[in-house]
C-alpha positions in Angstrom: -100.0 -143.7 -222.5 -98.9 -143.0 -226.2 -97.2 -139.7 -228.0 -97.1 -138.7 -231.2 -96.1 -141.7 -234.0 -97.1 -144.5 -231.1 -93.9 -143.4 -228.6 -94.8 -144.8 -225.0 -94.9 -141.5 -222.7 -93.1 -142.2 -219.6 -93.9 -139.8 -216.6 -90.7 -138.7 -215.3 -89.7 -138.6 -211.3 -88.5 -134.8 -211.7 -90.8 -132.2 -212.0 -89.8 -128.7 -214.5 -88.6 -125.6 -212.6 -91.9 -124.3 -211.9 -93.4 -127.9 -210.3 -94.7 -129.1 -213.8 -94.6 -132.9 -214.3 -91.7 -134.1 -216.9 -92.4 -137.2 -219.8 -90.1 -138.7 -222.1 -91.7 -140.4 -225.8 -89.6 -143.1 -226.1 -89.9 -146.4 -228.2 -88.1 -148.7 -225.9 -87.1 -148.0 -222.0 -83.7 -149.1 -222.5 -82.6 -145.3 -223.7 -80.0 -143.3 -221.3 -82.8 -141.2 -220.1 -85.1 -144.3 -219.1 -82.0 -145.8 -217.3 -81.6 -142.7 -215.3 -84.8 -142.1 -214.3 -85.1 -146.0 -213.0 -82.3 -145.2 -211.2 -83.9 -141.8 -209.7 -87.3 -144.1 -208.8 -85.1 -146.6 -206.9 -83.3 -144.0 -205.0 -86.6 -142.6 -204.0 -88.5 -145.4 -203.0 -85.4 -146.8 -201.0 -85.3 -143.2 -199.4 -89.0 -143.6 -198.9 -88.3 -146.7 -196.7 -85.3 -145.2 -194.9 -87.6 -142.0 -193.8 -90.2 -144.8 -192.7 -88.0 -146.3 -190.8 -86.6 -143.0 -189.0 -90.5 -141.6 -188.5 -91.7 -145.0 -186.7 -88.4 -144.3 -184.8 -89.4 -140.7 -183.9 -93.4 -141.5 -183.5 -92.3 -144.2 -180.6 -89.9 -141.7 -178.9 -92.5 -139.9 -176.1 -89.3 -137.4 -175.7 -89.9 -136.4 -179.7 -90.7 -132.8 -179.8 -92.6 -130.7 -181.8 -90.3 -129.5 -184.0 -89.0 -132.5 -185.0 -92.4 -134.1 -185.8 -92.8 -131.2 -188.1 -89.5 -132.2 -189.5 -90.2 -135.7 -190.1 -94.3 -134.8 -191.3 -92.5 -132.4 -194.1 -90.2 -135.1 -195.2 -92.8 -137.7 -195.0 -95.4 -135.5 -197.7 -93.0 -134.8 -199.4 -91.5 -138.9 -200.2 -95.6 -139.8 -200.7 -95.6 -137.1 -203.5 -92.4 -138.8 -204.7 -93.7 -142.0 -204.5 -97.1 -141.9 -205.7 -94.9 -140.4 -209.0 -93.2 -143.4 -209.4 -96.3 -145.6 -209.0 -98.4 -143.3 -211.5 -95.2 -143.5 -213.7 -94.9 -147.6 -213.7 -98.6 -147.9 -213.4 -98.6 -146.1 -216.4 -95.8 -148.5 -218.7 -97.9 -151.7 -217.2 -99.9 -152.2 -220.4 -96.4 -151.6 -223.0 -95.6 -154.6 -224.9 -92.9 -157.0 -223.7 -90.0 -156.5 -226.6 -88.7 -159.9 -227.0 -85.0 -160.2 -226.2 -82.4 -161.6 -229.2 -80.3 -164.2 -227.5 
């Protein structure tokens, strides 16, 4: 996806106030906001993994009850949404053009 003057748009993994999603126009994904946000995606996806982890956990327990099923089920939406942010969001910056690197 491209702005105005050819910026890549980059889907960001916040959302506004008011649940609107965020972009950044950016020529290069090396800026301070691009950094941050990679390291927002990373935190989320390993999160995503930890909250698998702990639902399996809680799925195989027959002693789990109902409110802690309904616990985990929130948590577990709500790191999809996240997710499927970040894999709109890279999906999205697949077909950018590798800069070269000076070196």
């Amino acid at each position: 996806m491209s702005g105005e003057g050819g910026a890549a748009v980059r889907l960001l993994p916040w959302s506004t106030p008011d649940g609107k999603p965020c972009y950044l126009a950016t020529d290069s994904g090396n800026g301070y906001l691009s950094r941050v946000a990679d390291r927002m995606e990373a935190t989320q996806l390993d999160m995503a993994v930890q909250l698998l982890g702990h639902a399996r956990a809680l799925l195989g327990d027959p002693k789990a009850n109902e409110r802690e099923l309904r616990f985990v089920a929130t948590r577990l939406v709500e790191s999809l949404d996240e997710t499927l942010r970040v894999a709109h969001s890279r999906g999205g910056r697949l077909h950018r053009p590798v800069e070269p690197v000076d070196g």
